[in-house]
C-alpha positions as protocol buffer text, in pm:
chain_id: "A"
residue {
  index: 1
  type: UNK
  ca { x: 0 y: 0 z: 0 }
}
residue {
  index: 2
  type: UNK
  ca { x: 151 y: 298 z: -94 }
}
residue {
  index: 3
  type: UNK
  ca { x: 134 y: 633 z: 119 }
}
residue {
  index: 4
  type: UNK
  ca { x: -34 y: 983 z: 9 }
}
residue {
  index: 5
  type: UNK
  ca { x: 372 y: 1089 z: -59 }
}
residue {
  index: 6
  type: UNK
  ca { x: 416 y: 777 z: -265 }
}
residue {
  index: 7
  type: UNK
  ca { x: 116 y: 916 z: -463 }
}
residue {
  index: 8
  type: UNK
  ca { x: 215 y: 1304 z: -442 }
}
residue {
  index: 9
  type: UNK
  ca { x: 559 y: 1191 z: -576 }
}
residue {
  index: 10
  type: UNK
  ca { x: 444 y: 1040 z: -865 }
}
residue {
  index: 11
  type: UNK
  ca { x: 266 y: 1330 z: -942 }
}
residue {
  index: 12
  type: UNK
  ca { x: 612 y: 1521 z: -946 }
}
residue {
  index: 13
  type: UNK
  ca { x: 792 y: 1239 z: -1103 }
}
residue {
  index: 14
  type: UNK
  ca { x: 596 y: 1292 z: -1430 }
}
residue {
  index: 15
  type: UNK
  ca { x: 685 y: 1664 z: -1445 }
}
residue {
  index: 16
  type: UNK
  ca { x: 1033 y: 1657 z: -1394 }
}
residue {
  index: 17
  type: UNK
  ca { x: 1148 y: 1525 z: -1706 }
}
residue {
  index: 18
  type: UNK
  ca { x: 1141 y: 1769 z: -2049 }
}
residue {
  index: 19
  type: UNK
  ca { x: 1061 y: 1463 z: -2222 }
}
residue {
  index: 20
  type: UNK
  ca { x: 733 y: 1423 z: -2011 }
}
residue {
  index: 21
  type: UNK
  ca { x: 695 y: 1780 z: -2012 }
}
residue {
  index: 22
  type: UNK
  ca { x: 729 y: 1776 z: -2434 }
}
residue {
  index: 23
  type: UNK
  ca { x: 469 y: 1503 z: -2435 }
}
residue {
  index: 24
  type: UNK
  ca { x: 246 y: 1690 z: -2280 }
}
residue {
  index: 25
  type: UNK
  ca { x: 260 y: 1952 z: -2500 }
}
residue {
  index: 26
  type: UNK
  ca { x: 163 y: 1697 z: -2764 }
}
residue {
  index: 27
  type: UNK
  ca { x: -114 y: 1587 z: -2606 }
}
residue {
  index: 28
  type: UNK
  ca { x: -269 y: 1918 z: -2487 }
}
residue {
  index: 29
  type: UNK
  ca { x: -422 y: 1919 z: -2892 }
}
residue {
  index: 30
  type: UNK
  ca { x: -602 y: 1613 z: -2821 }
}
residue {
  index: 31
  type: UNK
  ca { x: -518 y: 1243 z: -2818 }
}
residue {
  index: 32
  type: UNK
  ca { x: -272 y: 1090 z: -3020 }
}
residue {
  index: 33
  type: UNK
  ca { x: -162 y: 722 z: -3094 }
}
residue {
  index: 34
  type: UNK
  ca { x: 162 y: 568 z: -2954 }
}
residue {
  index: 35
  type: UNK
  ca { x: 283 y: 539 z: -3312 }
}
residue {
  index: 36
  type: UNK
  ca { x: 200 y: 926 z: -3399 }
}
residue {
  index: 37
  type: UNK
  ca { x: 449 y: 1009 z: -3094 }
}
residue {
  index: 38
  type: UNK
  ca { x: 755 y: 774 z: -3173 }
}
residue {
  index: 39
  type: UNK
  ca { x: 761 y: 973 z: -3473 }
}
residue {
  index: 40
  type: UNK
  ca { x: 717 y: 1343 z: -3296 }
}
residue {
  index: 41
  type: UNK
  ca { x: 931 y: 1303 z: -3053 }
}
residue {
  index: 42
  type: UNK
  ca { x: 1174 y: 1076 z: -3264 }
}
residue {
  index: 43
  type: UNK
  ca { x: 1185 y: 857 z: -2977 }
}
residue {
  index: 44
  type: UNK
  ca { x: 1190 y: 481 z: -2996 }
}
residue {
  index: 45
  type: UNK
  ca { x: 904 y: 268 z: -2917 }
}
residue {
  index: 46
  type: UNK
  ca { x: 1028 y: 180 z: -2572 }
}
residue {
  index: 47
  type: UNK
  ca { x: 1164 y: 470 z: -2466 }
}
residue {
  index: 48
  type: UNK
  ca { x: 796 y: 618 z: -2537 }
}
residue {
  index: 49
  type: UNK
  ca { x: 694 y: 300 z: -2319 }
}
residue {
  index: 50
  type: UNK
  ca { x: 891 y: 419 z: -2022 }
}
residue {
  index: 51
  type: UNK
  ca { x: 766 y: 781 z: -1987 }
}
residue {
  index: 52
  type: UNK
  ca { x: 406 y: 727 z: -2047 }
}
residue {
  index: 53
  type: UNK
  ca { x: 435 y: 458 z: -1770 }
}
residue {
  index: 54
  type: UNK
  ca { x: 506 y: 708 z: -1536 }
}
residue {
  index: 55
  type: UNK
  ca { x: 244 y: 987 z: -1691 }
}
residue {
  index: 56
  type: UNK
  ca { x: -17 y: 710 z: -1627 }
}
residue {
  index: 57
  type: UNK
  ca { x: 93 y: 613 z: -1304 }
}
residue {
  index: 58
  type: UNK
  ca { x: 52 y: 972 z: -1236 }
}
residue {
  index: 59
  type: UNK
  ca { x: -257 y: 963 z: -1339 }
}
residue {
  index: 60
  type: UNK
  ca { x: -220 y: 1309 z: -1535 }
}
residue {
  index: 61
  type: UNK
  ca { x: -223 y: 1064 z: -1878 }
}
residue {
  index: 62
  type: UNK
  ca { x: -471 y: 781 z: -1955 }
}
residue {
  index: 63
  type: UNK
  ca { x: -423 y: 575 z: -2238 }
}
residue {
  index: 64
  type: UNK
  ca { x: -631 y: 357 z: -2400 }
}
residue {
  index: 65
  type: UNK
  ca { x: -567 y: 27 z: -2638 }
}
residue {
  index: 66
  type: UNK
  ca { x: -693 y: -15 z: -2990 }
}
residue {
  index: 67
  type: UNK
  ca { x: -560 y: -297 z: -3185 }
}
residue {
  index: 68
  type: UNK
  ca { x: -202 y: -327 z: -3104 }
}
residue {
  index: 69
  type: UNK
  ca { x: -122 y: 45 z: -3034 }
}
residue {
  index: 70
  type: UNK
  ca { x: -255 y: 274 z: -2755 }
}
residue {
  index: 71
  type: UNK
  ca { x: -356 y: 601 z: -2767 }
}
residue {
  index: 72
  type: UNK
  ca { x: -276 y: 844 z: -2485 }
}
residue {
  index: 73
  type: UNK
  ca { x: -463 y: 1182 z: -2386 }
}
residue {
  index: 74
  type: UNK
  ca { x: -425 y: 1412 z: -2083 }
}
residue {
  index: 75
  type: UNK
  ca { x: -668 y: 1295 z: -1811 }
}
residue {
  index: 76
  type: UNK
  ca { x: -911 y: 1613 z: -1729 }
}
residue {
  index: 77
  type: UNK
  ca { x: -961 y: 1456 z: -1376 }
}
residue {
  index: 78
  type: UNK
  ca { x: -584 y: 1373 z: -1373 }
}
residue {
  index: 79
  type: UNK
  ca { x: -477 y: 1715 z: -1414 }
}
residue {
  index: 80
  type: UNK
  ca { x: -688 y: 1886 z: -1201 }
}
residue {
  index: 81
  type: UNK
  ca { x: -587 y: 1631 z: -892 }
}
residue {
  index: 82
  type: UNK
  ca { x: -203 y: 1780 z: -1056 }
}
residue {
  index: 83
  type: UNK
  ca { x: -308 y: 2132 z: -986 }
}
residue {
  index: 84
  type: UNK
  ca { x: -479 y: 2133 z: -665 }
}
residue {
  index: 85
  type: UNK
  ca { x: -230 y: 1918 z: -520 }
}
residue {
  index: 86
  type: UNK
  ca { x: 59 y: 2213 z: -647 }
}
residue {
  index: 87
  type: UNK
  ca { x: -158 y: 2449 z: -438 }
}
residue {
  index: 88
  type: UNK
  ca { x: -235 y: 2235 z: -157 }
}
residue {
  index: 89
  type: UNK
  ca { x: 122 y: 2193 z: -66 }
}
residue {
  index: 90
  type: UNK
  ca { x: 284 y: 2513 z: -195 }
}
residue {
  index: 91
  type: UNK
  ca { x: -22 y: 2727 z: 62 }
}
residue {
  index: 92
  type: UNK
  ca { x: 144 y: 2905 z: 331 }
}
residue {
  index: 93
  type: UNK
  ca { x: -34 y: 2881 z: 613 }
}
residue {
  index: 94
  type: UNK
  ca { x: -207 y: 3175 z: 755 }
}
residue {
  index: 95
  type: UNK
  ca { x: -260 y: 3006 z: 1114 }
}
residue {
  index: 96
  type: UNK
  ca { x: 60 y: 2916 z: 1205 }
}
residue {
  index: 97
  type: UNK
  ca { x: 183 y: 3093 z: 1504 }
}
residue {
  index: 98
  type: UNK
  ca { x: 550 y: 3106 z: 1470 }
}
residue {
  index: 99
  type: UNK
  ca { x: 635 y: 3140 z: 1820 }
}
residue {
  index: 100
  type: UNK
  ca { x: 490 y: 2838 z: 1943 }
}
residue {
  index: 101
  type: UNK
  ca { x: 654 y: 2594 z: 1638 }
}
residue {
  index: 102
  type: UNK
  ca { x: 900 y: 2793 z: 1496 }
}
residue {
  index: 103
  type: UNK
  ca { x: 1141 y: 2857 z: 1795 }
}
């Protein structure tokens, strides 16, 4: 069972890479086939493999099979969890009084 960091992480994981972050980019103009990418990104076949495991896993990409390819999109529900969890833990907060932790 993995913990909520686990999860945050993964989050991360997927946007730390300018490969991810290029594939992204792709995919903001809609979904596009496995095979369509290899050729954008002028990436082989299993290197593709490897980063879209971890935009999946993220859950900020979902992909879906049709024959023998699959065709990835950016996950609506995926990237707003992405978002709110950048503000969740980037919020300062307001209630803290420094005194009592901070010292």
């Amino acid at each position: 069972m993995s913990s909520i960091y686990e999860d945050r992480a993964k989050v991360f994981k997927s946007l730390a890479d300018e490969k991810r972050l290029r594939i992204l980019e792709l995919l903001k103009s809609g979904e596009k086939c496995a095979c369509v990418l290899t050729d954008l990104l002028d990436m082989p076949q299993s290197s593709l493999s490897y980063h879209m495991k971890i935009l999946t896993e993220s859950g900020i990409v979902e992909g879906r099979t049709e024959g023998k390819w699959t065709h990835y999109r950016i996950s609506p529900f995926g990237a707003k969890i992405a978002v709110e969890l950048l503000k969740q833990i980037t919020s300062v907060d307001e209630e803290c009084d420094c005194e009592s932790c901070c010292n």
